[in-house]
N, C-alpha and C positions, 0 to 999 in steps of 0.2 A: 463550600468550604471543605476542609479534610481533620478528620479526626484520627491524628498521630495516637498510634498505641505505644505501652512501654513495651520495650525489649523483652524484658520478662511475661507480659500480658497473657493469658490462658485461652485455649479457643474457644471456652464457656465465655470467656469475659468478653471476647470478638464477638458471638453469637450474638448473645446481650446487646452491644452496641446497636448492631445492624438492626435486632428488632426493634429497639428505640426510636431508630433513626425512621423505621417503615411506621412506627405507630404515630412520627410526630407527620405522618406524611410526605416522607419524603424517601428517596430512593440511595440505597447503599452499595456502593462500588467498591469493593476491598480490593488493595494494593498491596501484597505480601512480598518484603524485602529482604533482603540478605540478615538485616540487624532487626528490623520490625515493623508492624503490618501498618500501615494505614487507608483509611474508609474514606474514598470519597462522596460527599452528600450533593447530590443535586434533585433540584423540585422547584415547583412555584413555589414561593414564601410571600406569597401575595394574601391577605387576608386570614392568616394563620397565626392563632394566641400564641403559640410555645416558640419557643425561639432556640437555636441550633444551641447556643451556648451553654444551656442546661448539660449537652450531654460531657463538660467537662467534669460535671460529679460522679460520671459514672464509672464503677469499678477498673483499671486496668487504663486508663485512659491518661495521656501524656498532656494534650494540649490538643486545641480545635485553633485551627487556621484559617480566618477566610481567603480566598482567591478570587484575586484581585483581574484575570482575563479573562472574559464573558466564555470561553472554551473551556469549562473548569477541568473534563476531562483530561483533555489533551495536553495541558498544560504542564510546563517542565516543576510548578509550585508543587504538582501532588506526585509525582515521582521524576528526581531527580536523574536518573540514570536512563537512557536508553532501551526500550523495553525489546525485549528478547522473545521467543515462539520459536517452534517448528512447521515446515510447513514441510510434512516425511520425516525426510532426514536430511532436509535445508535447514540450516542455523540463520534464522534474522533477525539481524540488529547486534549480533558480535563482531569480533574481530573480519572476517573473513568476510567480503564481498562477495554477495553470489550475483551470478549475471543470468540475467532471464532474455534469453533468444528464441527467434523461430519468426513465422512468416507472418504479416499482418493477417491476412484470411489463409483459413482453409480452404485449399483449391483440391484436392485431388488426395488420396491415400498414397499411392505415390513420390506426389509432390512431398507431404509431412513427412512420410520415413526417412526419404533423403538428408535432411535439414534435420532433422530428428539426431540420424547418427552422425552428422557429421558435425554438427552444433557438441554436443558428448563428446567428442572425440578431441575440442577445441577446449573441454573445463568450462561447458554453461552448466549451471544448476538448474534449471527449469526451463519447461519451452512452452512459447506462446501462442495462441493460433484462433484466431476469431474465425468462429461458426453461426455468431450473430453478429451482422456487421450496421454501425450506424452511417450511414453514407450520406452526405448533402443532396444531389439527387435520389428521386424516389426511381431513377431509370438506372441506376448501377446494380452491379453487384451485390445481393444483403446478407450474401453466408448460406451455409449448408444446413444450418440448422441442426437438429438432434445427427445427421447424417455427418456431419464434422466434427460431432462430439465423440461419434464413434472413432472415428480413423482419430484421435488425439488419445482416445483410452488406446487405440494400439500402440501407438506410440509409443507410451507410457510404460505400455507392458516388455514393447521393444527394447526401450535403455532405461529405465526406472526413472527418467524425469519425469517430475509431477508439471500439472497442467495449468497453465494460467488461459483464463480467457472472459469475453469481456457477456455480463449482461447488462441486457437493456431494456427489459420489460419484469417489473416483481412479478407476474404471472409466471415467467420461465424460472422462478428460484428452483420450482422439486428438481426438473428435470437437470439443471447445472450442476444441482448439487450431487447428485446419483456421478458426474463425469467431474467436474472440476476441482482441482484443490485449493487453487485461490480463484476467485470472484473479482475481475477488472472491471471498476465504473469509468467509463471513459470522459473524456475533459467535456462533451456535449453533455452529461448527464450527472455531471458532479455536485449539482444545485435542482437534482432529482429527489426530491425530500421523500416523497413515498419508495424511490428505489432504496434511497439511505437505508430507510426506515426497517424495510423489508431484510437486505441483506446483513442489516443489523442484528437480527435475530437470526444469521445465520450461526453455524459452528464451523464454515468456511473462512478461511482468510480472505482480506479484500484488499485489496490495491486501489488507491484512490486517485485516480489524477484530475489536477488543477487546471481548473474552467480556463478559456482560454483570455477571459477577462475576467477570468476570479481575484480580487484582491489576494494574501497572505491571509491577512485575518478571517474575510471569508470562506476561505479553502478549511483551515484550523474547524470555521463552527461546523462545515460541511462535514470533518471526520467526526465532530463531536458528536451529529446524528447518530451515526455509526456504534461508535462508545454508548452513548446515552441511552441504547436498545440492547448492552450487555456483550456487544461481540468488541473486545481489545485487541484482538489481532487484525490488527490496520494497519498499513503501509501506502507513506504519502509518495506522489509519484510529481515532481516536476518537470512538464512535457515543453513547454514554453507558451509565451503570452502571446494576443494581437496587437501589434504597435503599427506606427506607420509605415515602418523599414518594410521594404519590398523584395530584396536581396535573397531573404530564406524563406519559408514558409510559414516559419512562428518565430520570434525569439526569444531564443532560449535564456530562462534567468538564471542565469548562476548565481546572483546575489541570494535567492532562495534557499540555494542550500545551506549553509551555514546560517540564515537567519531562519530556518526552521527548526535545524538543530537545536539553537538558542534558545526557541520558545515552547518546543513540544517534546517530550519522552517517543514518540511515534517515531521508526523507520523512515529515512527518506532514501528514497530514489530518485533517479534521473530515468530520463525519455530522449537521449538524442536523436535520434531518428526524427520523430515530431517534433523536435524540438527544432530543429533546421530544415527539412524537409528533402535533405542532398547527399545525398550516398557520401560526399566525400568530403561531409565537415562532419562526418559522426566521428569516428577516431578521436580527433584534438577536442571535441567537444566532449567525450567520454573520460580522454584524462584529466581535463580541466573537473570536470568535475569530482574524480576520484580525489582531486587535489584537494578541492573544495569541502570532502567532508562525509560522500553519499555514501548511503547503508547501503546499495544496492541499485544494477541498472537493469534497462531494459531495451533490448536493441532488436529492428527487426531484421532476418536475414532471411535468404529468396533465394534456389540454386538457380532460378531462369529472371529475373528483375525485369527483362525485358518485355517478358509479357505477363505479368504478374497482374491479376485482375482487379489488385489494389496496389497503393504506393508502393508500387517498383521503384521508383526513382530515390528512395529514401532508404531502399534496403541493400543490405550487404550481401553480396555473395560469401559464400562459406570459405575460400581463402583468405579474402578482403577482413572477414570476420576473424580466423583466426592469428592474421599479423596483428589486430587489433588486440587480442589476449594476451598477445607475445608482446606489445607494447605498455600495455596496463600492467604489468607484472611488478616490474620495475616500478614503475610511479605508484602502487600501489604499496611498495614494502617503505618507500621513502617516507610515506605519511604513518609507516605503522600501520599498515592494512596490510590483506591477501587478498590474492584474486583466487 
């Protein structure tokens, strides 16, 4: 449940609450809003005398609400709005769509610069580039490792995009964290409870994408791990599901975006790329969803696709990618958004 403070409320009488809330055993989430703050409580309440509702006596306090979606974090009940962060001096979850570009793996130093500046040059906010890659065969490609996280800190330092990229083992958190600014768990690993867990106690942003037969609701409790270890800078990422269509490589649910919007305060994103698996349904699949509602995408681009040592066939060359920006623009200001 959440304990709405008044408007006027003091941050002795906030204090007060939260240690209440930790002495009746249970765990205190403060949500501090434009007009006023509210605590969400989650814990077992299994075998526990005192009961949450007590802490309506206490000083400063407006009303106790229970919530009613097993997600209680996440849920749009304990903050109505859209929830906002920096990740630099990216804005996520306002007005302003940021597009997060660059190539599925790091292949080469090289390779990143290129895609680097010419992504920046096109108006991406952040670039992507897996240095630990999870691949269905164990005979492919797995990343560069700490050696990929370097040439992505170059990057970095090259045009100021900050760095998204994907871990896969909570053993790798020191070392991502020393290089990465956001933390991608990828749709193999979304139902990773101990990675949850782990980057949950990050001070890293995380990008979360949806299992590829993750229900909604379970994608939701999936972020809730994340929240419920104190890190709220999470951003859901809709990549697409497995169905039986054979056509693309996943299909892409658009019905998710707006029906997350609807049920969570979290940033959503899209993944066309994964999401169809074809260079050349990502565009229409990108505005549909800018249509649809999304906080932000993520698209992969390749300056050589052709021999790209992962999904080449899914990535955009860097012209292709910026007619794509030059098409979003427009459909972007239509809904009240920017690219």
């Amino acid at each position: 449940m959440i304990v709405v403070m008044k408007s006027n409320a003091t941050q002795k009488e906030i204090e007060n609450v939260k240690s209440t809330i930790e002495e009746l055993g249970y765990k205190p989430h403060p949500i501090e809003g434009i007009l006023r703050t509210v605590i969400g409580v989650v814990g077992d309440d299994r075998g526990k005398p005192h009961h949450v509702d007590n802490l309506k006596q206490l000083k400063g306090v407006d009303n106790v609400v229970p919530i009613m979606q097993p997600y209680k974090l996440a849920s749009r009940e304990i903050e109505d709005q859209t929830s906002t962060f920096k990740v630099r001096d990216v804005e996520i979850g306002k007005n302003k769509i940021p597009i997060i570009a660059g190539p599925c793996s790091v292949e080469s130093e090289e390779q990143v610069m290129e895609i680097a500046k010419e992504i920046k040059k096109s108006g991406a906010s952040m670039l992507r580039g897996g240095a630990f890659k999870p691949r269905t065969s164990p005979y492919t490609f797995q990343g560069m490792g700490e050696k990929g996280l370097k040439i992505l800190d170059k990057a970095r330092e090259l045009t100021g995009l900050p760095i998204v990229t994907e871990i896969m083992d909570p053993e790798d958190i020191d070392i991502l964290e020393d290089y990465a600014d956001v933390l991608q768990i990828g749709a193999r690993n979304s139902q990773n409870y101990a990675l949850l867990k782990k980057v949950g106690k990050s001070s890293k942003a995380v990008l979360l994408k949806r299992g590829m037969s993750t229900t909604i609701k379970e994608f939701l409790m999936c972020a809730e791990y994340i929240l419920a270890e104190g890190n709220n800078r999470v951003m859901l990422c809709e990549r697409g599901i497995r169905t039986f269509e054979t056509a693309t490589r996943n299909t892409f649910d658009l019905n998710a975006i707006p029906v997350l919007k609807e049920k969570t305060h979290l940033p959503v994103f899209a993944d066309p790329s994964h999401g169809t698996g074809y260079w050349q349904y990502v565009t229409p699949v990108t505005l549909a969803s800018i249509a649809a509602g999304v906080d932000g995408l993520i698209i992969e681009v390749h300056n050589n696709p052709e021999i790209a040592v992962s999904d080449g066939g899914q990535s955009l060359k860097p012209d292709t990618f910026d007619n794509l920006m030059k098409k979003a623009r427009p459909v972007a200001k239509a809904v009240g958004r920017s690219i």
